[in-house]
PDBQT receptor file of N, H, CA, C and O in Angstrom, charges set to zero:
ATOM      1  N   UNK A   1       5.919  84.430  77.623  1.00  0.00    +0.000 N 
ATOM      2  CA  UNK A   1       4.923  84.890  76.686  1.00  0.00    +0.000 C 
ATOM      3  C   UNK A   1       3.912  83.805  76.361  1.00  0.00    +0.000 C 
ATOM      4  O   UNK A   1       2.991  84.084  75.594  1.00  0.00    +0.000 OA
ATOM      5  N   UNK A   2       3.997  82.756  76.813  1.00  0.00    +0.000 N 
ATOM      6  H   UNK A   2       4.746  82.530  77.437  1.00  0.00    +0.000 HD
ATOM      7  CA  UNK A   2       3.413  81.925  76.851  1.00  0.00    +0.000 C 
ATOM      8  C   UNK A   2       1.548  81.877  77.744  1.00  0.00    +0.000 C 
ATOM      9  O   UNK A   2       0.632  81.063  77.856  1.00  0.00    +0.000 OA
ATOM     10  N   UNK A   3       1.879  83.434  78.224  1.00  0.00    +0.000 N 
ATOM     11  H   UNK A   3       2.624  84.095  78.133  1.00  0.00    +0.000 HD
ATOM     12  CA  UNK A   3       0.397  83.265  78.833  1.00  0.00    +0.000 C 
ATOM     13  C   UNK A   3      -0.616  83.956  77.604  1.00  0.00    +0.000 C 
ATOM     14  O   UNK A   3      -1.752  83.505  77.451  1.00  0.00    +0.000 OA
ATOM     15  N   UNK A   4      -0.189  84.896  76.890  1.00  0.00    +0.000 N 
ATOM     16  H   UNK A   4       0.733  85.263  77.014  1.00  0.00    +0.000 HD
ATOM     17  CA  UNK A   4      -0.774  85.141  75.876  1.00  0.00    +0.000 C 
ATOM     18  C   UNK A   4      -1.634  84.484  74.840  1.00  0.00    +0.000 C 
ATOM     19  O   UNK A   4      -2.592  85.014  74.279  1.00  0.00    +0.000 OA
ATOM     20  N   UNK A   5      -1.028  82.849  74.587  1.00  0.00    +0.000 N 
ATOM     21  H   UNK A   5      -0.249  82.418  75.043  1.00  0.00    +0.000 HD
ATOM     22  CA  UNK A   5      -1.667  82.331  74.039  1.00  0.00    +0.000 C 
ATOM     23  C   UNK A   5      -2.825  81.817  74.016  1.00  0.00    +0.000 C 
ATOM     24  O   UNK A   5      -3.589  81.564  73.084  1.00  0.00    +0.000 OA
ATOM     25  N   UNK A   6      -2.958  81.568  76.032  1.00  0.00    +0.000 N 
ATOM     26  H   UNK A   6      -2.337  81.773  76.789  1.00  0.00    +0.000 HD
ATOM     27  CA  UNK A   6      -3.939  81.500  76.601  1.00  0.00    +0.000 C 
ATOM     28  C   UNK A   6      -5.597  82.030  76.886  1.00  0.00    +0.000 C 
ATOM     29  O   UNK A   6      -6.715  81.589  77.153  1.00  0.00    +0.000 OA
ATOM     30  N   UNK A   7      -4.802  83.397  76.597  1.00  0.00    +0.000 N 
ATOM     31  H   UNK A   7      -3.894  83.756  76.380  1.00  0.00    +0.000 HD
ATOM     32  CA  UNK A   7      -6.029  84.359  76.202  1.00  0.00    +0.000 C 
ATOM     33  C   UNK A   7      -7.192  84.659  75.429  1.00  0.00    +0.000 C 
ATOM     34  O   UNK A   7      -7.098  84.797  74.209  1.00  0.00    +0.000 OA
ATOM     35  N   UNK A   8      -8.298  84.774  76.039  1.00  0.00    +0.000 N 
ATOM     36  H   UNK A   8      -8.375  84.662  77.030  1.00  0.00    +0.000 HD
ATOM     37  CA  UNK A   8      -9.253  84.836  75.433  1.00  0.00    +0.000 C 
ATOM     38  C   UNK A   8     -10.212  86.197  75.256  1.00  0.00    +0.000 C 
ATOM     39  O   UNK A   8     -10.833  86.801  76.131  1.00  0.00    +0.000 OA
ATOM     40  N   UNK A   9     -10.099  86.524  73.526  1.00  0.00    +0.000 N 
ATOM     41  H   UNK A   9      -9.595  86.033  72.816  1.00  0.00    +0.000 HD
ATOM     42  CA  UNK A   9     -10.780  87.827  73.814  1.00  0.00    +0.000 C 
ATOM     43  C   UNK A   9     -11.646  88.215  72.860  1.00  0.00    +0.000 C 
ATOM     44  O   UNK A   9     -10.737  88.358  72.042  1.00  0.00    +0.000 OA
ATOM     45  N   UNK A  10     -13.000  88.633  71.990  1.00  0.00    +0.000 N 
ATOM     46  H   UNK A  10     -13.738  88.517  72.654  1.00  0.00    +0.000 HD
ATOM     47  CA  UNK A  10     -13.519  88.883  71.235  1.00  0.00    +0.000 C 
ATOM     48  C   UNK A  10     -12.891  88.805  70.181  1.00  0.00    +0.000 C 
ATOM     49  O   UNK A  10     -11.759  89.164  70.504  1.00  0.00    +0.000 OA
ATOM     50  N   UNK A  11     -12.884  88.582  69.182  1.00  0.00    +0.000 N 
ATOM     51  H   UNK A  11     -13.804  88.291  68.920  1.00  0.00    +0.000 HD
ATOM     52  CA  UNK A  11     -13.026  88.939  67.562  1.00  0.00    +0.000 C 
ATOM     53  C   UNK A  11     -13.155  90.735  67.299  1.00  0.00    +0.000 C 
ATOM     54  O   UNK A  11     -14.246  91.304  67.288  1.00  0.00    +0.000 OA
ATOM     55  N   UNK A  12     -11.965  91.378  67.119  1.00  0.00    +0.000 N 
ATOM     56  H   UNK A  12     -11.078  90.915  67.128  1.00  0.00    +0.000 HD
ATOM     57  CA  UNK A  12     -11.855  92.370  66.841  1.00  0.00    +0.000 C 
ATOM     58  C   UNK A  12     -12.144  93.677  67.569  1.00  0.00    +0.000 C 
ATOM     59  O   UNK A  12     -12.472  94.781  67.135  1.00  0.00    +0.000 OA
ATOM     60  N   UNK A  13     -11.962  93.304  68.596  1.00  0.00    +0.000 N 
ATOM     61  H   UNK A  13     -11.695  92.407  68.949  1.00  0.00    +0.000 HD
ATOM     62  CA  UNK A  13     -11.925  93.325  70.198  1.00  0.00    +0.000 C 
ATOM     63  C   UNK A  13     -10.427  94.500  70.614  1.00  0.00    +0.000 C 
ATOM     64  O   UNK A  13      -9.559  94.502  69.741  1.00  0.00    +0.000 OA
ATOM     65  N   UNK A  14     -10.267  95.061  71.370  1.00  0.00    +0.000 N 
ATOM     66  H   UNK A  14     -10.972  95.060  72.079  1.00  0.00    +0.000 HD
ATOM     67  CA  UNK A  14      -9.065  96.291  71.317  1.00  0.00    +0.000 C 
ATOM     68  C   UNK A  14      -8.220  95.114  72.194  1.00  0.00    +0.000 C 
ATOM     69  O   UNK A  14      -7.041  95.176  71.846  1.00  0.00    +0.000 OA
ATOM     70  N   UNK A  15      -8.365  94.373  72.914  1.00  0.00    +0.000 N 
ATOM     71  H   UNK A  15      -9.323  94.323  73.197  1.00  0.00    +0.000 HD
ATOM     72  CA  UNK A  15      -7.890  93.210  73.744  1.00  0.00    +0.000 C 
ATOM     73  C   UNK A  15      -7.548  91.852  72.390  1.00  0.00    +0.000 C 
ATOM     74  O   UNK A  15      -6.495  91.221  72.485  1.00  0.00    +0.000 OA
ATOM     75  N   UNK A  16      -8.058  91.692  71.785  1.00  0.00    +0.000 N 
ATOM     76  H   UNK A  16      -8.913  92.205  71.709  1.00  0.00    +0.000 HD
ATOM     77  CA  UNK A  16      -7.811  90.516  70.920  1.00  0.00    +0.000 C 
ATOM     78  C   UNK A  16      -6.613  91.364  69.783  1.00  0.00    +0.000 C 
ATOM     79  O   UNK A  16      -5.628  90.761  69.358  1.00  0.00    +0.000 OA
ATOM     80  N   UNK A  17      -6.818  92.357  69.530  1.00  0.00    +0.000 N 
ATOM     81  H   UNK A  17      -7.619  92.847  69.875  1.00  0.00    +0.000 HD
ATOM     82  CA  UNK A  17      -5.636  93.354  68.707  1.00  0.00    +0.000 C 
ATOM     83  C   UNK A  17      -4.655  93.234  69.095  1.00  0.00    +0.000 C 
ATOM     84  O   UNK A  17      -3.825  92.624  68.421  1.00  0.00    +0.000 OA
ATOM     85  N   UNK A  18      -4.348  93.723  70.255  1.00  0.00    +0.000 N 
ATOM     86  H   UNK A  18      -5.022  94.219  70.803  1.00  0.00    +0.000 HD
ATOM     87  CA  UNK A  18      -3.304  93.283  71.399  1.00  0.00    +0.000 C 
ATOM     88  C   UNK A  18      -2.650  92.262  71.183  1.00  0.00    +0.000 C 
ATOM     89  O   UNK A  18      -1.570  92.103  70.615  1.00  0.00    +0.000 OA
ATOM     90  N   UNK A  19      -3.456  91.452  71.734  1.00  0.00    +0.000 N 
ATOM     91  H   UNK A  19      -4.334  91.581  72.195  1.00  0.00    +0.000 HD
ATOM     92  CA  UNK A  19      -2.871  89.920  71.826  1.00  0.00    +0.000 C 
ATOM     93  C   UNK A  19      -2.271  89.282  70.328  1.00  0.00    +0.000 C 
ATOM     94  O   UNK A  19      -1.158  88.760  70.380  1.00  0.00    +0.000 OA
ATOM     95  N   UNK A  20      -2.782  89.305  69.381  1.00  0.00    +0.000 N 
ATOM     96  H   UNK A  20      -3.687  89.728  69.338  1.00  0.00    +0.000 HD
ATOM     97  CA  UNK A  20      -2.406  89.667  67.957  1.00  0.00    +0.000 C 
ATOM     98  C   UNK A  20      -0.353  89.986  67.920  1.00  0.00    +0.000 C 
ATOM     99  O   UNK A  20       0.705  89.399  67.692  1.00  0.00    +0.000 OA
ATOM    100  N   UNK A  21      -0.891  91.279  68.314  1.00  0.00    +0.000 N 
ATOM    101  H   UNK A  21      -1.751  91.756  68.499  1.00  0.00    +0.000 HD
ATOM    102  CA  UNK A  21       0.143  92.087  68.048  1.00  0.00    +0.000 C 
ATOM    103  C   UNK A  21       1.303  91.512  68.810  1.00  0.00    +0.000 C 
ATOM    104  O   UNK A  21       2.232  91.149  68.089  1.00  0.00    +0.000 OA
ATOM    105  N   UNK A  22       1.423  91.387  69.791  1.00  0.00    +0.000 N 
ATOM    106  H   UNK A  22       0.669  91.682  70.377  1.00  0.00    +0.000 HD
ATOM    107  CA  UNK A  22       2.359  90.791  71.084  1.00  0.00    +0.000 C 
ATOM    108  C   UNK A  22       2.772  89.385  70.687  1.00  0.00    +0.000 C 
ATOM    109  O   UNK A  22       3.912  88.942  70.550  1.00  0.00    +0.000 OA
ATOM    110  N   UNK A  23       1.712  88.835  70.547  1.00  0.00    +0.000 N 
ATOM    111  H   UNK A  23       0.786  89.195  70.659  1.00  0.00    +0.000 HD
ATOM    112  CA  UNK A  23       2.313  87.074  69.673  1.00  0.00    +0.000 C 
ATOM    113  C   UNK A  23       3.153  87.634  68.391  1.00  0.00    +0.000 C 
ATOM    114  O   UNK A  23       4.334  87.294  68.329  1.00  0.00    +0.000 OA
ATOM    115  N   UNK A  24       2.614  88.487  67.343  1.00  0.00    +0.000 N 
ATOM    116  H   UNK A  24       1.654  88.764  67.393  1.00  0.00    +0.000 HD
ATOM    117  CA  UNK A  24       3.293  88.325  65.606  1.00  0.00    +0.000 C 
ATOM    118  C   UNK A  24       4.696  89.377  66.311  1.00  0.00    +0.000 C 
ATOM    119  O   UNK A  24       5.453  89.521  65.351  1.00  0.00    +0.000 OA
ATOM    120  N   UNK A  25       5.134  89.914  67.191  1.00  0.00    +0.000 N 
ATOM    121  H   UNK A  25       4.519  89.797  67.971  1.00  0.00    +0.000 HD
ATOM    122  CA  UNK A  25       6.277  90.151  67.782  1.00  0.00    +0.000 C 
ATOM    123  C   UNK A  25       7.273  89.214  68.855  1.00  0.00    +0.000 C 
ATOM    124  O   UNK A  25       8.297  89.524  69.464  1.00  0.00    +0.000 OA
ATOM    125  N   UNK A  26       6.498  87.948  68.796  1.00  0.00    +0.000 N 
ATOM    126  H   UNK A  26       5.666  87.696  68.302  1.00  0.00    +0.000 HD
ATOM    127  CA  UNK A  26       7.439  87.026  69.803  1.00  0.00    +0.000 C 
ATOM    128  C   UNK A  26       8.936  86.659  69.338  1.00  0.00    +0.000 C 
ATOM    129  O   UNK A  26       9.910  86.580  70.087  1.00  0.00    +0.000 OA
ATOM    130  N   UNK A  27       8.916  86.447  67.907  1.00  0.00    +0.000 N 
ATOM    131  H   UNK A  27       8.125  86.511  67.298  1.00  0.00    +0.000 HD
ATOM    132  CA  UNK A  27       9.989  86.352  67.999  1.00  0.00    +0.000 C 
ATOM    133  C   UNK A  27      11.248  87.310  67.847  1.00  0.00    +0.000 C 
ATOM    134  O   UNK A  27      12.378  86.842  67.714  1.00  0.00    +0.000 OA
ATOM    135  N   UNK A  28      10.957  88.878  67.878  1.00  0.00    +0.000 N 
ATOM    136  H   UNK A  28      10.039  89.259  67.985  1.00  0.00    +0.000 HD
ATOM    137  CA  UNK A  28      11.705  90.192  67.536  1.00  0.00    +0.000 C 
ATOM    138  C   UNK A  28      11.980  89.750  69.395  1.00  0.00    +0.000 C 
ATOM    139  O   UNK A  28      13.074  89.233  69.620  1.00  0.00    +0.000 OA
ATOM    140  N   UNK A  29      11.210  89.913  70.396  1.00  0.00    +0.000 N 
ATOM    141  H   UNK A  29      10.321  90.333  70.214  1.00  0.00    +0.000 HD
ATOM    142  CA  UNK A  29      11.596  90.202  71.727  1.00  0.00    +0.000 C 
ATOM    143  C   UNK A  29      11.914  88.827  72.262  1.00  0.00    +0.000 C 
ATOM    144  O   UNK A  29      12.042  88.815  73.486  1.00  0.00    +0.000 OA
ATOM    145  N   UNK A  30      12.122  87.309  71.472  1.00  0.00    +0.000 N 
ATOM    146  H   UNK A  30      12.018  87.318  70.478  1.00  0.00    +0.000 HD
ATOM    147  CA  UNK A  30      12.593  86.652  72.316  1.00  0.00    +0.000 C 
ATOM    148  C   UNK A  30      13.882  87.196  71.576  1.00  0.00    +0.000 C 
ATOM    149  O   UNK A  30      14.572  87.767  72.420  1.00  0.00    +0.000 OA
ATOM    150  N   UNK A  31      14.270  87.226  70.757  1.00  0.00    +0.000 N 
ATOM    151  H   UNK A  31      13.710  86.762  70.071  1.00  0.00    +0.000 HD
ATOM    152  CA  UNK A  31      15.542  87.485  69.887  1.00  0.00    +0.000 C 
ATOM    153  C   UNK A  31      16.034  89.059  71.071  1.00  0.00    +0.000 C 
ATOM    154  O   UNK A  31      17.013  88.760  71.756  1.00  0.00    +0.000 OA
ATOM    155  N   UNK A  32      15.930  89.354  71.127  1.00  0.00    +0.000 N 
ATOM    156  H   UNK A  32      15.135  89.597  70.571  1.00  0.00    +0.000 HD
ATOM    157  CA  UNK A  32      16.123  90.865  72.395  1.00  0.00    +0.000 C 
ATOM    158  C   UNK A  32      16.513  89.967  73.901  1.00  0.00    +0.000 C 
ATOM    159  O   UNK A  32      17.559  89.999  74.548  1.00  0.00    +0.000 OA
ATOM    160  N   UNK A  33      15.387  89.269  74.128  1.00  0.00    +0.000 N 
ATOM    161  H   UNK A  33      14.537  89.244  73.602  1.00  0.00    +0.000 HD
ATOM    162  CA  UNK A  33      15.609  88.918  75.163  1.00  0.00    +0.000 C 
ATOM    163  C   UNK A  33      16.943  87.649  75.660  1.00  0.00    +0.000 C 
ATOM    164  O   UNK A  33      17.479  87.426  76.745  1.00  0.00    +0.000 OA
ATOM    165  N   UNK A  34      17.091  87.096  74.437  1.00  0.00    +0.000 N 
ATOM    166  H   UNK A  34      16.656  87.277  73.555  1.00  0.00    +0.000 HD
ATOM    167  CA  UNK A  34      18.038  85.813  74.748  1.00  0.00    +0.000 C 
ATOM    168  C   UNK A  34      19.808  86.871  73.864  1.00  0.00    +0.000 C 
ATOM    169  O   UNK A  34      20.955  86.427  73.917  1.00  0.00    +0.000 OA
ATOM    170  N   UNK A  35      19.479  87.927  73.336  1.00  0.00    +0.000 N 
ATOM    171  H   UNK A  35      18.547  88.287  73.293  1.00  0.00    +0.000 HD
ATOM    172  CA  UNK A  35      20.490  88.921  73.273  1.00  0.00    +0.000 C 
ATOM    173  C   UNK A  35      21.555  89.354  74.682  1.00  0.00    +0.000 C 
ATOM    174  O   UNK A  35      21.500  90.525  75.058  1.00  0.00    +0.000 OA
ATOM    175  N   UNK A  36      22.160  88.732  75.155  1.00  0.00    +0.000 N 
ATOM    176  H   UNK A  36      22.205  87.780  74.850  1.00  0.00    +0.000 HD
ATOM    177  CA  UNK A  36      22.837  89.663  76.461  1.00  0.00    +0.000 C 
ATOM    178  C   UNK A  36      23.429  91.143  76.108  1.00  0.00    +0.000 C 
ATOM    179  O   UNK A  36      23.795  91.916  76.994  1.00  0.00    +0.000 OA
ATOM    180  N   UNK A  37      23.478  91.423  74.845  1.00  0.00    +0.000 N 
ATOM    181  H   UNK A  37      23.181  90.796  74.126  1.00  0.00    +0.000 HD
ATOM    182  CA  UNK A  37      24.566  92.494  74.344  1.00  0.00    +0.000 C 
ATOM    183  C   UNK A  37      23.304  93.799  74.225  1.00  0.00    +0.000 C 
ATOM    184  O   UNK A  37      23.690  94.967  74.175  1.00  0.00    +0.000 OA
ATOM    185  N   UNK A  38      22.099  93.538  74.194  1.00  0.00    +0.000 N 
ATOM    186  H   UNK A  38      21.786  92.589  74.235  1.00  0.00    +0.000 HD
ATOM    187  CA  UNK A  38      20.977  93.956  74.263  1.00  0.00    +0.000 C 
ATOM    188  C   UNK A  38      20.736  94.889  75.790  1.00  0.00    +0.000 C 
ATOM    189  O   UNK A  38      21.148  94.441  76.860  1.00  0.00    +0.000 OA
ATOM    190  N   UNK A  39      20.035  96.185  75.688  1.00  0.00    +0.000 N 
ATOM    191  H   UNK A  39      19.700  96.549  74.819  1.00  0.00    +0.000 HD
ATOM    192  CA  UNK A  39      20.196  96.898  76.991  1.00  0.00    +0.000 C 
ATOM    193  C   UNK A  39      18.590  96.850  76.957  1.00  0.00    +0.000 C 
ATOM    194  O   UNK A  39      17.735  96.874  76.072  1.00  0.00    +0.000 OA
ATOM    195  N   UNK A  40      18.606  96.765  78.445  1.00  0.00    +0.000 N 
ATOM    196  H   UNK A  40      19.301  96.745  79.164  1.00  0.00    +0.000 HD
ATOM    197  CA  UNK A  40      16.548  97.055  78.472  1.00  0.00    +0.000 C 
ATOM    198  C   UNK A  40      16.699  99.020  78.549  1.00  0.00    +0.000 C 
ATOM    199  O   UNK A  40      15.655  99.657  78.412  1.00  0.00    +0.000 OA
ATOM    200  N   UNK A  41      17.807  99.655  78.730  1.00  0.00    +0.000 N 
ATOM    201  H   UNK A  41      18.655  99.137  78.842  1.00  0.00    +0.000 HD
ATOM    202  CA  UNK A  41      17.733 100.626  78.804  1.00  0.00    +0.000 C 
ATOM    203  C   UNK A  41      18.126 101.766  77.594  1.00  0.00    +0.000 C 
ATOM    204  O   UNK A  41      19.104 101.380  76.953  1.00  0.00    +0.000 OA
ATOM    205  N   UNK A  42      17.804 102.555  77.318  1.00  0.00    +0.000 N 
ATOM    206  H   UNK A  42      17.009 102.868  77.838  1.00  0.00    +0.000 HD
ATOM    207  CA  UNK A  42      18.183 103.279  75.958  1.00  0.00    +0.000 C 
ATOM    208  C   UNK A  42      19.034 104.595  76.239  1.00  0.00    +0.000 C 
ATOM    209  O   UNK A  42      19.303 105.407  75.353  1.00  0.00    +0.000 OA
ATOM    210  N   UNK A  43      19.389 104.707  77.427  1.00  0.00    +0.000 N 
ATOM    211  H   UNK A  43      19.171 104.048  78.147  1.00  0.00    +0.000 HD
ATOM    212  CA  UNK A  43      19.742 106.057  77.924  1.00  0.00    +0.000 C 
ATOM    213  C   UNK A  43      21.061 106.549  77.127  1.00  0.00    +0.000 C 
ATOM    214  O   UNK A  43      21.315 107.677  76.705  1.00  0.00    +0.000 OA
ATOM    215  N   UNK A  44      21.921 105.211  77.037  1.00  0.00    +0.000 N 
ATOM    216  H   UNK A  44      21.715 104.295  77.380  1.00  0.00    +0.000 HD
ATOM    217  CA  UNK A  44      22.997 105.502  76.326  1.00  0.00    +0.000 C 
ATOM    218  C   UNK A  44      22.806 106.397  74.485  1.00  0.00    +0.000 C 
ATOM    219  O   UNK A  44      23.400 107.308  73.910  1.00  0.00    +0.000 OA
ATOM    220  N   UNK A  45      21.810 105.603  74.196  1.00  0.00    +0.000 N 
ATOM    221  H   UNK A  45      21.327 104.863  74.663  1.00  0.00    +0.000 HD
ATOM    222  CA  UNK A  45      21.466 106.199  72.750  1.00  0.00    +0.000 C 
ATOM    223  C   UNK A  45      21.153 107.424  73.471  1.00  0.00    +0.000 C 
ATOM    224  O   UNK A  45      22.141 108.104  73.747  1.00  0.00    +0.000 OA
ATOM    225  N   UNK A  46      20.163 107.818  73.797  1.00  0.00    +0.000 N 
ATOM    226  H   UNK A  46      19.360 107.266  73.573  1.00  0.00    +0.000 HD
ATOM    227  CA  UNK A  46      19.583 108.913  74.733  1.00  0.00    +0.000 C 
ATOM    228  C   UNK A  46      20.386 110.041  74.479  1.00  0.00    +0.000 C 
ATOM    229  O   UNK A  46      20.316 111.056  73.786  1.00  0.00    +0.000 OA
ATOM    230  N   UNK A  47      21.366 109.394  75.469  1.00  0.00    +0.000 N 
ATOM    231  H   UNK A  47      21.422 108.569  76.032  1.00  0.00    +0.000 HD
ATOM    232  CA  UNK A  47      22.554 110.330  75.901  1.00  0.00    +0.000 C 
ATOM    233  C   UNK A  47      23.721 110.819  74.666  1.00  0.00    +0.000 C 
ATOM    234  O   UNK A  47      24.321 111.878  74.854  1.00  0.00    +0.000 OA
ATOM    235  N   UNK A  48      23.942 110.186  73.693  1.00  0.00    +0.000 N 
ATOM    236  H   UNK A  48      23.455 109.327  73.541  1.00  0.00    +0.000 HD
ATOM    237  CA  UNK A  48      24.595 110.666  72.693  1.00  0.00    +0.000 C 
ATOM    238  C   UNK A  48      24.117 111.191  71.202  1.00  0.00    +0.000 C 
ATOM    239  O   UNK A  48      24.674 111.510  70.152  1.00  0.00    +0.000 OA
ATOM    240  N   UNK A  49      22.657 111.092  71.750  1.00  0.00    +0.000 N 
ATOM    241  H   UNK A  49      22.204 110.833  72.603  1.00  0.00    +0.000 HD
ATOM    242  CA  UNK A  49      21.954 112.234  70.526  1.00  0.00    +0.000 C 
ATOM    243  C   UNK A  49      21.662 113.670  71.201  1.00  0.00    +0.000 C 
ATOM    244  O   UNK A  49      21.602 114.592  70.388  1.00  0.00    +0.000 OA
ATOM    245  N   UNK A  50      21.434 114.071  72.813  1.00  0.00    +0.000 N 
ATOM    246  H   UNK A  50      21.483 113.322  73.474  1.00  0.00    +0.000 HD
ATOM    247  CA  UNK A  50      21.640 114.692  73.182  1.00  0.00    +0.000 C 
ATOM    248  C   UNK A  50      22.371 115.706  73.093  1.00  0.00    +0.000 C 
ATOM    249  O   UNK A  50      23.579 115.523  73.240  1.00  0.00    +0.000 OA
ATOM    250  N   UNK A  51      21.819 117.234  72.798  1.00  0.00    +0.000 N 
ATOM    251  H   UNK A  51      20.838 117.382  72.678  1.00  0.00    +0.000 HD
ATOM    252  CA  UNK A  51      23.160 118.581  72.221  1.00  0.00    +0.000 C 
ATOM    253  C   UNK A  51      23.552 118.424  74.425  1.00  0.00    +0.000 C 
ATOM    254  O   UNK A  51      22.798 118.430  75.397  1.00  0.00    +0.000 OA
ATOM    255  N   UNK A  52      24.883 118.324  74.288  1.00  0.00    +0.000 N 
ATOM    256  H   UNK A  52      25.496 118.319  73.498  1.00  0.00    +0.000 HD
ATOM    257  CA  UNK A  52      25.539 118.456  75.547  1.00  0.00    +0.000 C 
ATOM    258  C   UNK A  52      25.155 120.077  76.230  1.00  0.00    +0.000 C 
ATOM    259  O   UNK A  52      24.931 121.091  75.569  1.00  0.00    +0.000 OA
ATOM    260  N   UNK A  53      25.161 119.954  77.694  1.00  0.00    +0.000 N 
ATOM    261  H   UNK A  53      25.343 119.130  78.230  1.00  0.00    +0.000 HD
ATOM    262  CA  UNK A  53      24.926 120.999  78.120  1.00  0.00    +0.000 C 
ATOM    263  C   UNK A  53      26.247 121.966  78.946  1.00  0.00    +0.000 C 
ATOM    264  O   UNK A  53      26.665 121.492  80.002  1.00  0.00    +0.000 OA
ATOM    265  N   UNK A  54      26.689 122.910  78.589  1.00  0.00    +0.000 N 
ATOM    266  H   UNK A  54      26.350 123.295  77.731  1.00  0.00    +0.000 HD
ATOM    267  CA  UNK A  54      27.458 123.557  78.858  1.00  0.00    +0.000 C 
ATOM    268  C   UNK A  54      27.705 124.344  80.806  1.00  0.00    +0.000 C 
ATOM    269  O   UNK A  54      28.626 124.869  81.432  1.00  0.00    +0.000 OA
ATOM    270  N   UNK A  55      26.569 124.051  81.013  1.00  0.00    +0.000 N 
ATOM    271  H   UNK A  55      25.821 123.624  80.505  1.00  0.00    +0.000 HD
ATOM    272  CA  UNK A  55      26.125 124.262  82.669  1.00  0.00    +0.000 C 
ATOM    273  C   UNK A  55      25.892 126.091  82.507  1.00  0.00    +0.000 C 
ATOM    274  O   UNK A  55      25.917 126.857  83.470  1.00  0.00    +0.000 OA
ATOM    275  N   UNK A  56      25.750 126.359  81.578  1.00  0.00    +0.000 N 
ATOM    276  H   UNK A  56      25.729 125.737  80.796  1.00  0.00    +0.000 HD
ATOM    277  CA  UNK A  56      25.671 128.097  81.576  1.00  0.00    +0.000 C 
ATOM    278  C   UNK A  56      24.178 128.171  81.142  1.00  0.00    +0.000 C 
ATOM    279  O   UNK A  56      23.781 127.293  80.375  1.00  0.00    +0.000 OA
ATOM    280  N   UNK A  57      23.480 128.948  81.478  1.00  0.00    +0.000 N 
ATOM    281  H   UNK A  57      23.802 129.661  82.101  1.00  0.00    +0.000 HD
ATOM    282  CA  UNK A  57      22.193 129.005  81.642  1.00  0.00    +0.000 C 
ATOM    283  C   UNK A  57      21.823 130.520  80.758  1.00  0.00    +0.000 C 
ATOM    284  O   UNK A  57      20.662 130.925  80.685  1.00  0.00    +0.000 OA
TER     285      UNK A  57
């Protein structure tokens, strides 16, 4: 995330918002990312809010 900082973009700019936004979240997704117990995938939640399907149509 380190290229972000790099970036250069207007003053109030839909690109400078961005970049904003993505830095004042670095540390929620390094905290995710240095998580191993952490899934990049959600299917499991997904899958158990899901009403189960009975295969009858």
């Amino acid at each position: 995330m380190a290229w972000i900082g790099k970036q250069k973009a207007s003053n109030g700019s839909r690109l400078a918002r961005v970049l904003t936004y993505a830095e004042n979240q670095r540390p929620y997704m390094m905290t995710y990312l240095e998580d191993d117990r952490c899934s990049i995938s959600n299917n499991l939640s997904e899958n158990s809010i899901r009403p189960r399907n009975s295969g009858e149509t």
